[in-house]
C-alpha positions in Angstrom: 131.6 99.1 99.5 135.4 99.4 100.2 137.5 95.8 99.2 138.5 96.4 102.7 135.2 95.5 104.1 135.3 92.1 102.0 138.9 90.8 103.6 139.6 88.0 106.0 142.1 87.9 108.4 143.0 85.1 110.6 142.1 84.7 114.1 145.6 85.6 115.7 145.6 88.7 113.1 142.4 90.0 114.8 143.5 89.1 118.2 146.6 91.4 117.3 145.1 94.6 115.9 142.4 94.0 118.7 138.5 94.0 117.4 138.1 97.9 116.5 140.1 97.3 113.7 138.6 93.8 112.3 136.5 93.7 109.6 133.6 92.9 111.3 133.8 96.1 113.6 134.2 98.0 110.6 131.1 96.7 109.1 129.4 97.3 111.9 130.8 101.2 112.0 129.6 101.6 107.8 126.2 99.9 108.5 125.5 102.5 111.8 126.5 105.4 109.5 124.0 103.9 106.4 121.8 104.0 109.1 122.1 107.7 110.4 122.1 108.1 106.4 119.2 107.2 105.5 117.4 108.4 108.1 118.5 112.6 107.0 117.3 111.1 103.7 114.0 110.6 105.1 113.7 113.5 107.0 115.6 115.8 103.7 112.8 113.9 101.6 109.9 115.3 104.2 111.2 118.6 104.5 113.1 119.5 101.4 111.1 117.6 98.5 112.4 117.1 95.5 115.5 118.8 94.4 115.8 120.9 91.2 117.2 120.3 89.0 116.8 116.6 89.4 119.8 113.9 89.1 117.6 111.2 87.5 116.7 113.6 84.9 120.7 114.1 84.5 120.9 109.9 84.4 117.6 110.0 82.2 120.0 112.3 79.8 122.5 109.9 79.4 120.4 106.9 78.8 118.2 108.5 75.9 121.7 110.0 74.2 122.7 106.4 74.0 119.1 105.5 73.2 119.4 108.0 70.3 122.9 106.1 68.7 121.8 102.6 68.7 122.0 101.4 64.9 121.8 97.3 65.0 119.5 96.0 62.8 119.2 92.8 64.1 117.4 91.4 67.7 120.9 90.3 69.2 122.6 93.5 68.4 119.9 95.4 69.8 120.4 93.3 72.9 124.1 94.2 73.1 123.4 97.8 72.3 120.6 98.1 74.9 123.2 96.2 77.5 126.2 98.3 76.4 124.0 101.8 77.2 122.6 100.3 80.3 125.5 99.0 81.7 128.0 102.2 81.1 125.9 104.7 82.2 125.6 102.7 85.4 129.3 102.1 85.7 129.7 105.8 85.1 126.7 106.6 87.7 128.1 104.4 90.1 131.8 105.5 90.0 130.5 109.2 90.3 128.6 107.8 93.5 132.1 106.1 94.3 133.8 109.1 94.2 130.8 111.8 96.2 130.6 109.3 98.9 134.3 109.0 99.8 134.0 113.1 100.3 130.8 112.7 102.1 131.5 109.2 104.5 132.7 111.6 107.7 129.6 112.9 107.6 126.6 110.3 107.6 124.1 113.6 107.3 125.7 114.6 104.5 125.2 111.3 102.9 122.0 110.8 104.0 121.4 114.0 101.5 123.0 112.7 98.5 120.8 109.3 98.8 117.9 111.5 98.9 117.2 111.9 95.2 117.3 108.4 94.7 114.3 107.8 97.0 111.0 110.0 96.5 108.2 108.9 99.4 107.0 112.3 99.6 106.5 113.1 96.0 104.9 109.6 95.6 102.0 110.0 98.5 101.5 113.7 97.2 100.8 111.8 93.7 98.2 110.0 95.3 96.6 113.2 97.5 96.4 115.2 94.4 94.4 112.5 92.6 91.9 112.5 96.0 91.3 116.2 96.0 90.3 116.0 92.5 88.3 113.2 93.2 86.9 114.9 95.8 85.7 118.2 94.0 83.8 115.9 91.5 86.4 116.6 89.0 86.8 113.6 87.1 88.3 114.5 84.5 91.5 116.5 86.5 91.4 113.2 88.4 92.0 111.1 84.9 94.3 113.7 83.7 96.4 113.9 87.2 96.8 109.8 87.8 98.0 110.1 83.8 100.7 112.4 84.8 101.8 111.6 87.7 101.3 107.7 88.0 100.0 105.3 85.3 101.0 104.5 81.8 97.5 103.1 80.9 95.1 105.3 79.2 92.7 106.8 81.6 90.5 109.0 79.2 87.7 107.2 80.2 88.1 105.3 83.9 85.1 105.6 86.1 86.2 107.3 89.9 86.3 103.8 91.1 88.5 102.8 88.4 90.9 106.0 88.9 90.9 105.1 92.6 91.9 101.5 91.9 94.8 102.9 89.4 96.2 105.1 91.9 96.2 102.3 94.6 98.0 100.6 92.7 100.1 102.5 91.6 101.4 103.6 94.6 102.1 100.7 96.2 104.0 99.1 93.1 106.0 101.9 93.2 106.6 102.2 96.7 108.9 99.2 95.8 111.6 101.5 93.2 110.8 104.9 95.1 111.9 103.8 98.3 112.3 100.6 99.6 114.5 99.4 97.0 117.0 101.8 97.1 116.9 102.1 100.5 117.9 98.6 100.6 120.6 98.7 98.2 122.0 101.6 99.9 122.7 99.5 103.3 124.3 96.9 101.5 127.0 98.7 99.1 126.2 102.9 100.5 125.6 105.2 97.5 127.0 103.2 94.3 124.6 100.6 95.1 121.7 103.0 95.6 121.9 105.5 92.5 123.2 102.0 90.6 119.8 100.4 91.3 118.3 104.0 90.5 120.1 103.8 87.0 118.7 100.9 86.1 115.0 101.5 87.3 115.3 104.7 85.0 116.4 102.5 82.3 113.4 100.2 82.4 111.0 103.3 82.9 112.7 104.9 79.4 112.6 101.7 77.3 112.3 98.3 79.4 108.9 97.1 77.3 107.5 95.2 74.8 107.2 97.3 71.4 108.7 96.4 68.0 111.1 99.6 68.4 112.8 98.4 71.9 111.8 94.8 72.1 115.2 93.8 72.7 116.8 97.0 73.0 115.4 97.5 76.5 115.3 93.9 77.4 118.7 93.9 79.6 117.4 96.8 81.6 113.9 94.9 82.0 115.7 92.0 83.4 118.4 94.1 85.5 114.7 95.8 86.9 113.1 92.6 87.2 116.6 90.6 89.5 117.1 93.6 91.0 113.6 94.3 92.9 112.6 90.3 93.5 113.5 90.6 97.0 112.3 94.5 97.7 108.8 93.8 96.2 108.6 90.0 98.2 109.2 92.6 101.4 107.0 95.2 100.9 104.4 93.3 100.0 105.4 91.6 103.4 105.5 95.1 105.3 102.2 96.2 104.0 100.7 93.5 105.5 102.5 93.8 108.6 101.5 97.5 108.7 98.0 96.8 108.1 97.9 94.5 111.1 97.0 91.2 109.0 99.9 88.9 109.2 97.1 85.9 108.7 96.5 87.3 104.9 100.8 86.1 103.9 99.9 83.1 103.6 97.2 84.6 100.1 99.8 86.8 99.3 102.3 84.8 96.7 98.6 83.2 94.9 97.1 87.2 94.3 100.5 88.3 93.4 100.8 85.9 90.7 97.8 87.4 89.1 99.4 90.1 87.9 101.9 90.3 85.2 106.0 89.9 85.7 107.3 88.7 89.0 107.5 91.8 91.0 104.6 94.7 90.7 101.8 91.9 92.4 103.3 91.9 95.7 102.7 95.0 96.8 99.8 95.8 94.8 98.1 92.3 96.0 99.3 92.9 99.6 97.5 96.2 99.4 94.5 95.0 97.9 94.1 92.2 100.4 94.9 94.8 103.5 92.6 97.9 102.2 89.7 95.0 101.4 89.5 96.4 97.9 89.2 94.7 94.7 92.1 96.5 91.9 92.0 95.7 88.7 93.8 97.0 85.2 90.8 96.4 83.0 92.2 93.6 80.2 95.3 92.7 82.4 94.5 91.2 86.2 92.1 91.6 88.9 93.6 91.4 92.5 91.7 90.2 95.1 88.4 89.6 93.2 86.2 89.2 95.6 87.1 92.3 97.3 84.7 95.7 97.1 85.3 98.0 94.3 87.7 101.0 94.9 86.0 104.5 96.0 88.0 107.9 96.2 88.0 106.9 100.1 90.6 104.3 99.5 93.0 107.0 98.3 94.2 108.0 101.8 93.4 105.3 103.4 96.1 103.9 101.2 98.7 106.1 101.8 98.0 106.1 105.6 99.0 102.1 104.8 102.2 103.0 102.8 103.8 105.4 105.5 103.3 102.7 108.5 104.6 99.8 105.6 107.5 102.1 105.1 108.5 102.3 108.5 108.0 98.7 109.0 110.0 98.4 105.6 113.0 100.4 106.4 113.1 99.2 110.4 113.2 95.7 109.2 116.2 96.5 106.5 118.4 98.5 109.0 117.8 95.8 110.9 118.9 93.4 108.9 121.6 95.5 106.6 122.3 97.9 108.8 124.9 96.0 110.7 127.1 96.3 107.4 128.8 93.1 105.6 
């Protein structure tokens, strides 16, 4: 976001240079082109896939060199170290966004193709189908091995198909929050810094944001970045899911399932799923949402991310809406 965008003129100023040129027009022009932006991102993302090799895998390199040089010895100085890694790589990330996007602005398309890394819908539902099939062929054990790879952290070695189902439910909605709404969101606010930015961070937190005696405070600045940065994305697509799933009457249990689970983001969208699929999810030892739902069955699967593409176009329309008007 250009300071230009942030400056106030007077009101004989504006009268002067006539509206196209006041701040507020020119808002107006950045958020249209975010717009157009992120709508080739959506359509590079369904008809391109994934791009090779990846930038996040680039951003992942940074963040575990400066993993690899940490040498404090005591919690503070981790703390410092872990903000000093987190922090410079997304300066640096962000300035190299900076710098693409003023060669890329004239052309919203173009843009709209540099944003698409930073977003991955399509990989994220194909997650989920590959899980299904497996499910499907009465392969259990492919089925445990796939929502390992692809989705969860949790051991799955020996989750029953309901279980698996539940996991990959889950899953997907909690990450539709980081893997596309999020960014998304960021990106009609402050265009491509903002975007890979947030992207930086949510790497971050992936690499080393939790609790262990080795990064206990190490990763705790890009915990908390992850945790600021997504309060409002998850609040809305937990929100959207809802909305997509035609059960605006079920907000109102929303905020009291999502607290079930643990931090203050991943229960909103898993809760707002759980409540519009009718399904009980559960992490066996951490939370149950919606208890007095049905168990999970392979069926939910799709059924799920049927859910997630309508909550994503309610999502996005909503933040264009909203954003896309520029500051």
């Amino acid at each position: 976001m250009t300071s230009s965008e942030h400056t106030v003129v007077s009101r004989k100023a504006g009268q002067a240079e006539g509206p196209s040129q006041s701040p507020r027009g020119s808002g107006r022009e950045a958020g249209s082109k975010r717009g157009v932006a992120l709508m080739a991102c959506l359509l590079a993302d369904l008809v391109l896939g994934e791009p090779s090799p990846h930038p996040v895998r680039g951003i992942g390199a940074l963040l575990n060199a400066g993993k690899r040089r940490r040498r404090a010895t005591s919690p503070w100085g981790a703390f410092l170290e872990g903000l000093l890694v987190v922090g410079g790589t997304a300066a640096l990330v962000g300035a190299g966004a900076a710098g693409v996007r003023r060669l890329a602005q004239p052309v919203p398309a173009l843009e709209g193709i540099l944003l698409k890394p930073a977003l991955a819908l399509g990989a994220l539902l194909e997650a989920g189908d590959a899980v299904h099939g497996a499910l499907e062929a009465g392969d259990l054990d492919e089925a445990r091995r796939l929502t390992a790879w692809h989705l969860v952290s949790r051991d799955t070695a020996h989750l029953t198909a309901s279980q698996v189902s539940s996991a990959v439910v889950e899953s997907l909605s909690e990450n539709l929050v980081d893997s596309v709404v999020a960014p998304a969101g960021y990106f009609l606010l402050g265009g491509l810094p903002a975007a890979w930015i947030y992207r930086t961070v949510n790497t971050a937190d992936a690499l080393f944001g939790y609790r262990s005696e080795e990064f206990e405070w190490f990763g705790k600045p890009a915990a908390r970045a992850d945790d600021l940065l997504n309060l409002a994305p998850a609040r809305w697509t937990g929100a959207a899911i809802l909305l997509a799933a035609g059960r605006p009457d079920l907000l109102p249990r929303l905020p009291r399932e999502a607290r079930r689970a643990q931090g203050p983001n991943a229960g909103w969208p898993m809760a707002a799923a759980a409540l519009a699929l009718g399904v009980r999810l559960e992490k066996p030892g951490s939370y149950v949402l919606n208890e007095r739902g049905r168990p999970a069955n392979p069926g939910d699967i799709p059924r799920a991310t049927g859910l997630l593409r309508r909550a994503t176009a309610v999502a996005l329309a909503g933040l264009v809406t909203t954003l896309g008007h520029g500051p």
